[in-house]
PDB file with one MODEL, atoms N, CA, C and O in Angstrom:
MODEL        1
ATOM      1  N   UNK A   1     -31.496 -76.496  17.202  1.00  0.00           N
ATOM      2  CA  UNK A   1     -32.501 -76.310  16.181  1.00  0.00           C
ATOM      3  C   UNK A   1     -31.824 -75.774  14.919  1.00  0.00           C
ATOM      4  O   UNK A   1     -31.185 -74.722  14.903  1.00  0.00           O
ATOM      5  N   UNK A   2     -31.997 -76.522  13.932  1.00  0.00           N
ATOM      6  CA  UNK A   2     -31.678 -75.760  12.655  1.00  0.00           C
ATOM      7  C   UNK A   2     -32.698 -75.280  11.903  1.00  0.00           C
ATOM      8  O   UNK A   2     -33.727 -75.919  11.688  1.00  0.00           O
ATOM      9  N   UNK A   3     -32.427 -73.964  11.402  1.00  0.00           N
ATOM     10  CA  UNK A   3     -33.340 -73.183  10.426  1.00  0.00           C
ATOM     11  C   UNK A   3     -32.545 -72.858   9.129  1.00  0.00           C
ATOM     12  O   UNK A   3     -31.335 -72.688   8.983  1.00  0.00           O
ATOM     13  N   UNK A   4     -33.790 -72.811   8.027  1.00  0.00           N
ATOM     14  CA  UNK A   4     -32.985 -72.557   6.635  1.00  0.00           C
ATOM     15  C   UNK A   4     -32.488 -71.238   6.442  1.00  0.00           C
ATOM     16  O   UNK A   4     -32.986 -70.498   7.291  1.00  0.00           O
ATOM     17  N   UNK A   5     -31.755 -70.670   5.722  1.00  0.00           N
ATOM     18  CA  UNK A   5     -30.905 -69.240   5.539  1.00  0.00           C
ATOM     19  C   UNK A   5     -32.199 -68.311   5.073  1.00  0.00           C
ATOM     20  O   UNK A   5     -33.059 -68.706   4.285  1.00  0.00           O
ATOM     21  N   UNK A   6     -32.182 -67.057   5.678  1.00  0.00           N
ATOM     22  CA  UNK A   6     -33.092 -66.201   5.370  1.00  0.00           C
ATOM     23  C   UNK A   6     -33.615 -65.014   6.545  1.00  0.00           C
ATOM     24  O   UNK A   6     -32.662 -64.693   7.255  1.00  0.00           O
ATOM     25  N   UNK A   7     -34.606 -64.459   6.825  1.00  0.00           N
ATOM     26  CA  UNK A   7     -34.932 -63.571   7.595  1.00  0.00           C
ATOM     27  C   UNK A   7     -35.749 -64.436   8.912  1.00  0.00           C
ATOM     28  O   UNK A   7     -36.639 -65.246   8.650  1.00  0.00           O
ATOM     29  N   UNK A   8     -35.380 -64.186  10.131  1.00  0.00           N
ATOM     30  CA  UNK A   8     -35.880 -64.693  11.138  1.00  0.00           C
ATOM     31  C   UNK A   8     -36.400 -64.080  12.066  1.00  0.00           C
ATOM     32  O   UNK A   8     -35.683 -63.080  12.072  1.00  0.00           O
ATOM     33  N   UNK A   9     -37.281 -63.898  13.042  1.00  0.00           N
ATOM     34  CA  UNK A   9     -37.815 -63.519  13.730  1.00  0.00           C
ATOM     35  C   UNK A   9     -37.647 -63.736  15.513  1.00  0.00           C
ATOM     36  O   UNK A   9     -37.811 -64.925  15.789  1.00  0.00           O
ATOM     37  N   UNK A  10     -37.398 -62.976  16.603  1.00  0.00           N
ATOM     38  CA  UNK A  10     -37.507 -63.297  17.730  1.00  0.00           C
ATOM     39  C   UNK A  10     -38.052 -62.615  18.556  1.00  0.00           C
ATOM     40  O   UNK A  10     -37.979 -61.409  18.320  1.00  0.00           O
ATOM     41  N   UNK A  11     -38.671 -62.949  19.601  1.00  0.00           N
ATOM     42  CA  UNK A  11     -39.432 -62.201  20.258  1.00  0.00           C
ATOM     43  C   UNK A  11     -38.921 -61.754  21.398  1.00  0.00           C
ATOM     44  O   UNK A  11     -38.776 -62.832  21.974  1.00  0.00           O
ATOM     45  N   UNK A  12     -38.389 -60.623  22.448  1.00  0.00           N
ATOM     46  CA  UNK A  12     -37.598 -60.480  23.656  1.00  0.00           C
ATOM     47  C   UNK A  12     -38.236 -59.894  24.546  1.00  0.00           C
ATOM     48  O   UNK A  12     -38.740 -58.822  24.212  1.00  0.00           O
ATOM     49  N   UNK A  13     -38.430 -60.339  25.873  1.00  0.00           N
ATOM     50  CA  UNK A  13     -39.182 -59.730  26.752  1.00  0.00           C
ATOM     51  C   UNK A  13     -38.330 -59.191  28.135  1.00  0.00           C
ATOM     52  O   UNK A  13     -38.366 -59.726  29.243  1.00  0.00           O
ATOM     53  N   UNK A  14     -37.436 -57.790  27.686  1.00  0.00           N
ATOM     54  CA  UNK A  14     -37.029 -57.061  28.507  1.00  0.00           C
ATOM     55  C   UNK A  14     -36.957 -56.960  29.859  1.00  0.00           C
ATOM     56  O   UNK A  14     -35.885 -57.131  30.439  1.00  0.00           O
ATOM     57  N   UNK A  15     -38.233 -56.634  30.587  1.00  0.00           N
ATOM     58  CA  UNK A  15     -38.841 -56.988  31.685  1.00  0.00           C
ATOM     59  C   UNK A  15     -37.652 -57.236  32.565  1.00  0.00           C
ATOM     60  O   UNK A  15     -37.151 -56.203  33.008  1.00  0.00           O
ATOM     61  N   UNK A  16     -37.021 -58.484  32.961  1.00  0.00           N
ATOM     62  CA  UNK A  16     -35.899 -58.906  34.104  1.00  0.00           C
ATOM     63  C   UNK A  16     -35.062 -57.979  34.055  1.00  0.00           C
ATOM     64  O   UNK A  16     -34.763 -57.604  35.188  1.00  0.00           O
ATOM     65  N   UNK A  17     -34.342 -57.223  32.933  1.00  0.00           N
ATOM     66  CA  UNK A  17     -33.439 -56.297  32.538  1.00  0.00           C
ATOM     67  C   UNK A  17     -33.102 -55.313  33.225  1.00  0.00           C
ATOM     68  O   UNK A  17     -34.051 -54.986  33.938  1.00  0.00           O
ATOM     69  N   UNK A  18     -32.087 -54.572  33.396  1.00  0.00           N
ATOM     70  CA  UNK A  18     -32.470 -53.782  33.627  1.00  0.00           C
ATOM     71  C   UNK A  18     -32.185 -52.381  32.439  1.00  0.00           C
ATOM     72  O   UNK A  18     -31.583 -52.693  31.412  1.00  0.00           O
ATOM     73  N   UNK A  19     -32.618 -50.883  32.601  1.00  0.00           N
ATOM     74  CA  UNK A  19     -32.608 -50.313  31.366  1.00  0.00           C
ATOM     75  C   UNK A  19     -31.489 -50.059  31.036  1.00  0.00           C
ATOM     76  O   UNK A  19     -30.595 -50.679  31.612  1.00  0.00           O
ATOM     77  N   UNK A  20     -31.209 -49.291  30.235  1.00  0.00           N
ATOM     78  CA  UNK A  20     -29.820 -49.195  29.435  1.00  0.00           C
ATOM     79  C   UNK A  20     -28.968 -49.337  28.555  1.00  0.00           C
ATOM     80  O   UNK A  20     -29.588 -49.010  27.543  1.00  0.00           O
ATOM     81  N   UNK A  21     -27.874 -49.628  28.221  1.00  0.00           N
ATOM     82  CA  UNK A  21     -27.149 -50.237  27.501  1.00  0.00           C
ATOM     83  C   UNK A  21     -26.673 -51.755  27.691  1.00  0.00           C
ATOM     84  O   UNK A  21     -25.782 -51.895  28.529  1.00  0.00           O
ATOM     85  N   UNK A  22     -27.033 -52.680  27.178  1.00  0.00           N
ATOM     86  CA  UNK A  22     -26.954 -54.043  27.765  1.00  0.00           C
ATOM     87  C   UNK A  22     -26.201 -54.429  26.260  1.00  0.00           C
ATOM     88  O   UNK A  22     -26.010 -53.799  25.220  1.00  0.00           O
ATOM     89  N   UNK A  23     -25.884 -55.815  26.736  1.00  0.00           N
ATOM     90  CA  UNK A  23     -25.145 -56.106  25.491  1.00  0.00           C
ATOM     91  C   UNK A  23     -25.494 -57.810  25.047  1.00  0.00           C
ATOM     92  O   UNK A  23     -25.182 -58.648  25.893  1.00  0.00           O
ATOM     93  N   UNK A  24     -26.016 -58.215  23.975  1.00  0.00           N
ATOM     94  CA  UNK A  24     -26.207 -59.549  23.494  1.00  0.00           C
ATOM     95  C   UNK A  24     -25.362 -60.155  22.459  1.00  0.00           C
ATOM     96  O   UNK A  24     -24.805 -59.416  21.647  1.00  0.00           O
ATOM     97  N   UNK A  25     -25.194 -61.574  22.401  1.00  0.00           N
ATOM     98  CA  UNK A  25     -24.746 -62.070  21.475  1.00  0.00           C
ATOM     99  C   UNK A  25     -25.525 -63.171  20.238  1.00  0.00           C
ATOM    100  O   UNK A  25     -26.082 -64.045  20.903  1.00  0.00           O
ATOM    101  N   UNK A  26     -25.688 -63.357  19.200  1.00  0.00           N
ATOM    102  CA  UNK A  26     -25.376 -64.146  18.424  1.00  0.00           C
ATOM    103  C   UNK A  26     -24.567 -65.125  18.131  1.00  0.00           C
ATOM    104  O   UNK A  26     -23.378 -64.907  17.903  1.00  0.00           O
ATOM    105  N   UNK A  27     -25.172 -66.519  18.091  1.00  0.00           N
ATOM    106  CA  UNK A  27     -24.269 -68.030  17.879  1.00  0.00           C
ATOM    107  C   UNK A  27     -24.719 -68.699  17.421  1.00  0.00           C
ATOM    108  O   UNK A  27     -25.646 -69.300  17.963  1.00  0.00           O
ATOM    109  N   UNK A  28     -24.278 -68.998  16.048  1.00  0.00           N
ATOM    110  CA  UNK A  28     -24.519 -70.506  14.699  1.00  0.00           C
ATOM    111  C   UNK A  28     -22.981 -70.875  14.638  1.00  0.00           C
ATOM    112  O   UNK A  28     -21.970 -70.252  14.964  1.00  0.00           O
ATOM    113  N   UNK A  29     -23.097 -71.561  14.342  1.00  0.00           N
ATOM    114  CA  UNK A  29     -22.033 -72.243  13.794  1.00  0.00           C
ATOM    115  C   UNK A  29     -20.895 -71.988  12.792  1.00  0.00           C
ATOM    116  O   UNK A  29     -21.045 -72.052  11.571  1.00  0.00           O
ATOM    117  N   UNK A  30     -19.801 -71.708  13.388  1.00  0.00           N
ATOM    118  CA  UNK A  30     -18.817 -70.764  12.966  1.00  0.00           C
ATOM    119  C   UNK A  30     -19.046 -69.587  12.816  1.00  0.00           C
ATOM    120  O   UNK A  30     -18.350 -69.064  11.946  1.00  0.00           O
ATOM    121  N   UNK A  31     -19.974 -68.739  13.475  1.00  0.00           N
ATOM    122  CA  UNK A  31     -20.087 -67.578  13.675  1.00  0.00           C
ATOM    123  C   UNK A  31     -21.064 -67.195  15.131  1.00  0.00           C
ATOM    124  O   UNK A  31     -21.999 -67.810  15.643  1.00  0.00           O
ATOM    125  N   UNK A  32     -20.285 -65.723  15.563  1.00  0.00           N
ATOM    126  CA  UNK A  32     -20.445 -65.541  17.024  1.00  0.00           C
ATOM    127  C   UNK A  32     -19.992 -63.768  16.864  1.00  0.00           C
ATOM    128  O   UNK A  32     -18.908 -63.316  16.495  1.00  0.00           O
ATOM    129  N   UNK A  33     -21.516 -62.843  17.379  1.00  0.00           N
ATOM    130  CA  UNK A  33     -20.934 -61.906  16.921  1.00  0.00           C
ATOM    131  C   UNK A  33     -21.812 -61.029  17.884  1.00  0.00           C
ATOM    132  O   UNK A  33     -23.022 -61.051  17.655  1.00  0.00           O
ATOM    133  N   UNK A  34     -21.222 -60.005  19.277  1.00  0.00           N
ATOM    134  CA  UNK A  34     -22.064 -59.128  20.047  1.00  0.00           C
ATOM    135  C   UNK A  34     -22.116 -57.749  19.995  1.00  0.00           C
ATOM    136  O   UNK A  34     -21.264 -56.888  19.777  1.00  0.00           O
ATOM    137  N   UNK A  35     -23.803 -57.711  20.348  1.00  0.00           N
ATOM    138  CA  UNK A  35     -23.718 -56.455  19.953  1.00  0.00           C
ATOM    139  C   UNK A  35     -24.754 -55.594  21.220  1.00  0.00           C
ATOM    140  O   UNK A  35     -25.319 -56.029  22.223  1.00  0.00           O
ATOM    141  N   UNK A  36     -24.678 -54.317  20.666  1.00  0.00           N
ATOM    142  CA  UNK A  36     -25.423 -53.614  22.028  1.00  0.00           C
ATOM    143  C   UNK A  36     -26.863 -53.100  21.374  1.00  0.00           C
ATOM    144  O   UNK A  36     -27.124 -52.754  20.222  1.00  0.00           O
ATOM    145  N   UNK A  37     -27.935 -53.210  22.909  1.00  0.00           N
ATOM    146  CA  UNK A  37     -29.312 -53.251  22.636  1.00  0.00           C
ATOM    147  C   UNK A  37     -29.500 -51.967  23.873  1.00  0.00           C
ATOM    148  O   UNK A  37     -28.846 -51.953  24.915  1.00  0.00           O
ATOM    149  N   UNK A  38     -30.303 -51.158  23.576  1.00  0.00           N
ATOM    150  CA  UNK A  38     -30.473 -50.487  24.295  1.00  0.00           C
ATOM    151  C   UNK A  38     -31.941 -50.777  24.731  1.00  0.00           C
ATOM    152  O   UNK A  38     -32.810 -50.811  23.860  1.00  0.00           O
ATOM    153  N   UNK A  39     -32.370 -51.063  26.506  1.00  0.00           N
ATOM    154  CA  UNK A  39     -33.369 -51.182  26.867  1.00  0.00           C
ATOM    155  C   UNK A  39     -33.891 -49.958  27.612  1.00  0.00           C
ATOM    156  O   UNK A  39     -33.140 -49.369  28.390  1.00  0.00           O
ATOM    157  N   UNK A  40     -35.412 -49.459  27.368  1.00  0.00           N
ATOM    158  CA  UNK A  40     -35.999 -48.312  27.787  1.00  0.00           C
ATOM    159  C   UNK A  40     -37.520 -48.486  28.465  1.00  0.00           C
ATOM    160  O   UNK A  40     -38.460 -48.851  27.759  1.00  0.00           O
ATOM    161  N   UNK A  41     -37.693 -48.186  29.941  1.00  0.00           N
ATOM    162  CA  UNK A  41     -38.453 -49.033  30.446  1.00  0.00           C
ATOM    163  C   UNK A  41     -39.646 -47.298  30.833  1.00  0.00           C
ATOM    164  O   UNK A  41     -40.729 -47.408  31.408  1.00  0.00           O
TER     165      UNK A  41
ENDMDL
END
């Protein structure tokens, strides 16, 4: 899917997770960049 440059929105539903410090990534095209999410249940 391509989207135009600007502010985007996503929705994440924790839930399967478990709590903590977990860690996600980001990936477009020529760029790839992870970072940490802290989940609190």
């Amino acid at each position: 899917m391509t989207r135009s440059a600007g502010v985007h929105e996503v929705w994440f539903d924790g839930t399967p997770y478990e709590h903590g410090m977990n860690l996600f990534q980001l990936q477009t095209e020529g760029f790839s960049e992870t970072k940490k999410m802290l989940i609190s249940k």
